[in-house]
N, C-alpha and C positions, 0 to 999 in steps of 0.2 A: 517282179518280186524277186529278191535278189535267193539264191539256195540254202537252205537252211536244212540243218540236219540234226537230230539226238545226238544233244552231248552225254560227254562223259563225265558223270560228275566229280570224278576224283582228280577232272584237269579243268577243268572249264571255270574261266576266269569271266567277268561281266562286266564289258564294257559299259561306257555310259550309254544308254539306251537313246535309238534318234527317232524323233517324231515330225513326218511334214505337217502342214497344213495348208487348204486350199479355202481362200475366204472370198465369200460372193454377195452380192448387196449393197446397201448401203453405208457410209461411214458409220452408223455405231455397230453395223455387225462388226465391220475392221476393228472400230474397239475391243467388243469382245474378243475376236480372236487375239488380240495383244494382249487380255487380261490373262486369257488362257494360256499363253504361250510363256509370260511370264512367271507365272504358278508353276508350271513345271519346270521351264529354266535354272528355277530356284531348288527344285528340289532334284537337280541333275541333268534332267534329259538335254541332248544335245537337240539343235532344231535343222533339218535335213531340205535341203534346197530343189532336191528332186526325190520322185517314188524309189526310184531300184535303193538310194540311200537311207530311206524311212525302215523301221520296226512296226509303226505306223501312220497311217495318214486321219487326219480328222477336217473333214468337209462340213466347214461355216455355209449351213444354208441360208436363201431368201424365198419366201412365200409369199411375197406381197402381190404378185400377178401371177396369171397361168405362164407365160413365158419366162417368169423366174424361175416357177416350180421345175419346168420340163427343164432349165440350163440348169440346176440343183440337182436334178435327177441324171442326168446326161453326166456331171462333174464327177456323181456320186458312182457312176459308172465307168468311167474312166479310171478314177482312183482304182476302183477294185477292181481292175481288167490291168493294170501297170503294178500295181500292190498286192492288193487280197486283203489287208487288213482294215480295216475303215471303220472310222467313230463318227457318227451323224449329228450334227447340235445346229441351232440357227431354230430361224423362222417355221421354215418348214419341218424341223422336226417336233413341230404340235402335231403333224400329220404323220405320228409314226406307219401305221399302217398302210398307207400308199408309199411310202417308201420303205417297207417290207417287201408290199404286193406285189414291184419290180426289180427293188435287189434284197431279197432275203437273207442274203451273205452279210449282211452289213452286222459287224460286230455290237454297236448298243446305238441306240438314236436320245436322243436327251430334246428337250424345248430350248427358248431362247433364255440368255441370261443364269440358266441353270451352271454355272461353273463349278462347284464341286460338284454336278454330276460325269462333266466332261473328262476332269481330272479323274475319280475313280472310275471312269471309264479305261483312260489311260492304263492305270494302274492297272488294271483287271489284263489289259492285252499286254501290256509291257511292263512288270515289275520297275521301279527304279532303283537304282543300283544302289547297294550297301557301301556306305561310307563308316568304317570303322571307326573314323576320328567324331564323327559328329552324332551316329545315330545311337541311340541306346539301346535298343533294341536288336538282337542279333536279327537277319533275313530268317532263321529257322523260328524265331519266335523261342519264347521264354519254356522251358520243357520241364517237369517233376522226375522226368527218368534218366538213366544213365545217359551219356552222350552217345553211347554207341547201339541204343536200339530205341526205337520212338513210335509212339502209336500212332495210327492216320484211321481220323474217323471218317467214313466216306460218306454217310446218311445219318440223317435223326427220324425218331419216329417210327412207329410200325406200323403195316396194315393188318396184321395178325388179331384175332382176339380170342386169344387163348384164354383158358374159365379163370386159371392163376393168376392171371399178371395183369396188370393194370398200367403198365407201362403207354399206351395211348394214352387213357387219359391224363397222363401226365405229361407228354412230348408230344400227344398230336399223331397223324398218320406219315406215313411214309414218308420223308421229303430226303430225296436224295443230292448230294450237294455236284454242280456239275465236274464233267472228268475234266478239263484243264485247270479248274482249280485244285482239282486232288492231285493232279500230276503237278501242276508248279509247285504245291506242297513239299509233295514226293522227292520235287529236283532239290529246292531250298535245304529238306533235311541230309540229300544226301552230299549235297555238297558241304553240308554244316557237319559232317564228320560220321552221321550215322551208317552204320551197315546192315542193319535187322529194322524193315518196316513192318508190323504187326496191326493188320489188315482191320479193322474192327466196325459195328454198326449192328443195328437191333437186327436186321435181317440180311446181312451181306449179300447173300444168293439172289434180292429181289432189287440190288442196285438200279437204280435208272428206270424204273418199271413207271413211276411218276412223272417223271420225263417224257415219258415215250420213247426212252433212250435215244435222247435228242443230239443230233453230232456237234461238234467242237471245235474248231480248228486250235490246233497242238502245233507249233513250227511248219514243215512245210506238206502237213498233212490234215485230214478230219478226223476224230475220232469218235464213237459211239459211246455215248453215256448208259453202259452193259458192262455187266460183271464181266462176262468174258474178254470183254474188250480192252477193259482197265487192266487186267491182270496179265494180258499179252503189253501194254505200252508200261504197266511197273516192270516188268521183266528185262524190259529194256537200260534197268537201273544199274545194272551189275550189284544187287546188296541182295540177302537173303528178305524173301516175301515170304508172310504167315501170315493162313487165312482162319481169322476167327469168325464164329457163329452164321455158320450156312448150313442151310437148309436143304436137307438131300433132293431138291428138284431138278428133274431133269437134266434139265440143263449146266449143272456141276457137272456133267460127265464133260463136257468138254474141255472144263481145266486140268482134267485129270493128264491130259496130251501135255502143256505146257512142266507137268511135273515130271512125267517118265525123261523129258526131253531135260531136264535138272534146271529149265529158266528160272522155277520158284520152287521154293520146299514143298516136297511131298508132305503134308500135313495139313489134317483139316478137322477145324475144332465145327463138331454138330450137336446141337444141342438137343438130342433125341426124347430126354425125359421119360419116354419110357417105351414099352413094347409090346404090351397087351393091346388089343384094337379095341375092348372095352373099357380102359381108361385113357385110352388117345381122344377118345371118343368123346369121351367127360373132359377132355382137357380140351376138346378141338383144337387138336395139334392140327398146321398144312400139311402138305405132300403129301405123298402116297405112301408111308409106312410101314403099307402091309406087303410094301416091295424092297424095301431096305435093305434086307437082307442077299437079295440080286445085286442088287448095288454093290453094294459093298465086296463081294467078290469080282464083281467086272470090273471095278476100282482097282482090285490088288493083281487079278492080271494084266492087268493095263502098264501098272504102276507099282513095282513088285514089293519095295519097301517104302509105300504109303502108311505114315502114323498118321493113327486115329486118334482125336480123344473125346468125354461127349461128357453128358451132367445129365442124374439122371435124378425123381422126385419118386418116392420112397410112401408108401402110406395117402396117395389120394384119396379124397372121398370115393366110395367105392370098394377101392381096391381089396379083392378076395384074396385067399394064398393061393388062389389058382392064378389069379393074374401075376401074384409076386413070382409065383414056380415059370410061367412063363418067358414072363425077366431076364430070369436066374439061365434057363436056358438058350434062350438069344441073346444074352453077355457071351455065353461057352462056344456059341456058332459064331458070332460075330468077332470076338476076339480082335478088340479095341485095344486099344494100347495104354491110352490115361483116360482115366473115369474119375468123376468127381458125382458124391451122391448126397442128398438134404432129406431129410425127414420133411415132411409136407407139415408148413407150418401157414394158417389163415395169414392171408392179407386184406386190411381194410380195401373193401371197396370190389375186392373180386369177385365176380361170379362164382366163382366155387365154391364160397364162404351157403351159397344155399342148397348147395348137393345132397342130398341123404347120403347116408351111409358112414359115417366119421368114424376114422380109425383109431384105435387108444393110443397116448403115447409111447406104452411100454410096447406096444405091435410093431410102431414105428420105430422104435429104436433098436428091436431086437429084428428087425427085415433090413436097417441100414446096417450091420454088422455083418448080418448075412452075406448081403449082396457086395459090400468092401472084401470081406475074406474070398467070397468068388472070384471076386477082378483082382487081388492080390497075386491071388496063383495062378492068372491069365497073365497079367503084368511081369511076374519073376522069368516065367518060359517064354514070353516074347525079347526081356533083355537077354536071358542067358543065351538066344543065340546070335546076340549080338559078339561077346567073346570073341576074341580075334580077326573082326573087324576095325578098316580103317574110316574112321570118321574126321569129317572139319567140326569142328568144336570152336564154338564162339567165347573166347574167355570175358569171364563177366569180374569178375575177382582178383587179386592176386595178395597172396601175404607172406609172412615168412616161413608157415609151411609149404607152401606149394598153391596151386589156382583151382577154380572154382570155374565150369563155363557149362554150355549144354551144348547139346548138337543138333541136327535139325527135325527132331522129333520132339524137344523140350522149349517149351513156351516159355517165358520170366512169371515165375511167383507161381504158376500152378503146376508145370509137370517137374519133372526129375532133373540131377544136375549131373554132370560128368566129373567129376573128381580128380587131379592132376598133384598126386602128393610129389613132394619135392620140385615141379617146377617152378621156380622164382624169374627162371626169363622170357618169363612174357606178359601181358600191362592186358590191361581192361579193352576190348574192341578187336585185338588180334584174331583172326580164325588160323589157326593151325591143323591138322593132320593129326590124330590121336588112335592109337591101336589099343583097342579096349584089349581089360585083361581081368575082368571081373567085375560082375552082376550083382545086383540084391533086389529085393521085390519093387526096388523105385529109381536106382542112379544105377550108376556106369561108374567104372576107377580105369583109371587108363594113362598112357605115355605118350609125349610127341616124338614123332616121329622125326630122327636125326640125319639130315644128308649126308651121303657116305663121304 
């Protein structure tokens, strides 16, 4: 298998991709492999007369006797002792699990005759290469966001069931989608120009847990379908990574290394909802909550200037103004950065909708005032000692007053923006250097920074 190494996406150009194949049997499996071989032909791939030349190899099995199956099985062993990449189709693969049982590495196995399973086999190990005259379709796929930051959902589903949300039954449990498809995503968008990927999934923190965080092979390595895991191979992007909605478990302390180290933005959107343990309780929030507050300071020595932001639910059933005064006081200890807060409004179909204890509107709206005006003047005293710092500032804007961008504390569409009056020379995507020079309870105003 020839060396293969992380590129870089801001040079890395894509060849046509070469696929061998090894065909065993009788003349109509040779058909088959000619139908197959032809199917991708057409759709680019180059066809590779030895292993070390392949991206991959795909072994046309015969099962018609035991001494086919064992020369099938022997083939399919060779390939991946010369390769490592291998797609299994033919006869023998109606028996996918005996050819798991002794090569488990084997990339997807398909039955006879299956050709578009062969081919999105292909496709899945070897992308085929973007032809800009022909394909409609950019490689990054069709996007609703700016060019220069794109969301990557890495799961659908939760296994959470929280009393509010009903979001299973609507998407199902957890299913996490595997990490060399998030990462060939990842590569696609960043060669497609983006520089801000914005991390997102119902439960980010419980990535791969459905998987069994099954490994992956990623060019010339494996990789584990784990939070942790994914987050150390995107860092390998060179683009700003934002991690939306995880769950203070555990095991988030270990990204927290990856951020003091600057591979991904120090930033982590958690979706706390609240702070009383007896409306966590009614909410059945996961994690351990009644340790958050450890947390979150071993986070900030860790990681000196980690932005927080969270969303918090205001007026649950239940909720006393002891649990609100509570709140009020672990916002003051915690000292989060960006808060966004809801009045508790029923949803069809929640659990919560049979809670006792239902709080008035006008309670709810004068406890969501509250707790905004608290985190205002948390929010004002953590930017103002930003003042005379040098930050990278992602411009998002540009007009003929000057730009608009954030920095790596500011999310797109919820948290605060950086404000750059009078610069006109710089375009949408640029990160530049910016030395803040004045605060208000939500944005930054600031200058780029001039070579001498």
């Amino acid at each position: 298998m020839r060396a293969m190494t992380t590129p870089d996406p801001r040079t890395v150009t894509r060849a046509a991709p070469r696929v061998g194949i090894v065909s065993l049997g009788c003349p109509k499996a040779l058909v088959d492999s000619e139908r197959i071989l032809t199917r991708l032909r057409a759709e680019g791939y180059e066809i590779s007369p030895s292993y070390d030349g392949a991206d991959a190899v795909i072994v046309n099995t015969c099962g018609f006797l035991d001494s086919a199956k064992r020369e099938s099985l022997d083939a399919i062993g060779e390939a991946l002792k010369e390769n490592g990449r291998v797609i299994v189709t033919g006869c023998m693969g109606g028996d996918a699990g005996a050819i798991r049982a002794e090569h488990p590495g084997v990339l997807a196995v398909t039955g006879p005759h299956q050709y578009e399973a062969v081919v999105a086999a292909v496709h899945e190990a070897v992308p085929p290469a973007h032809d800009p005259y022909v394909d409609l379709v950019p490689p990054q796929g069709i996007r609703l966001t700016p060019r220069h930051y794109a969301y990557l959902k890495i799961s659908e589903g939760c296994n959470n069931r929280c009393s509010f949300c009903i979001i299973p039954d609507l998407r199902g449990d957890l299913v996490s989608r595997p990490v060399d498809k998030v990462l060939r995503e990842a590569e696609k968008l960043a060669v497609g120009g983006v520089k801000e990927l914005l991390v997102i999934s119902q439960d980010t923190s419980a990535y791969g847990l459905d998987l069994k965080y099954a490994e992956r092979p990623w060019y010339d390595r494996t990789v584990r379908s784990r939070f942790i895991d994914l987050c150390r191979e995107l860092a390998n992007f060179d683009l700003w990574v934002r991690l939306h909605y995880v769950y203070p478990y555990p095991h988030v302390d270990e990204v927290i290394g990856l951020m003091a180290e600057g591979r991904i933005l120090p930033y982590l959107d958690i979706p706390f909802q609240h702070a009383s343990p007896t409306v966590l309780k009614a909410m059945r929030r996961p994690a351990a909550q009644e340790k958050t507050l450890d947390r979150i300071r071993a986070w900030r020595r860790d990681c000196e200037h980690l932005a927080l932001r969270s969303t918090f639910i205001v007026g649950f059933p239940g909720e006393t103004e002891e649990d609100f005064a509570f709140l009020l006081e672990w916002l003051k200890e915690a000292q989060l950065d960006r808060v966004g807060c809801f009045p508790y409004e029923p949803v069809a179909g929640a659990r919560a909708n049979e809670l006792p204890g239902a709080v008035p509107e006008e309670v709810k709206r004068e406890r969501h005032q509250r707790l905004m005006e608290t985190q205002t003047a948390i929010s004002a005293e953590r930017l103002k000692r930003k003042v005379g710092w040098t930050l990278g500032v992602l411009i998002d804007e540009v007009d003929g007053d000057g730009a608009i961008g954030r920095s790596y504390a500011d999310a797109p569409e919820v948290d605060g923006c950086v404000f750059l009056n009078g610069e006109t020379g710089v375009k949408p995507g640029d990160i530049v250097d910016v030395t803040i020079e004045h605060a208000d309870e939500h944005d930054l105003w600031g200058s780029v920074e001039r070579a001498e």
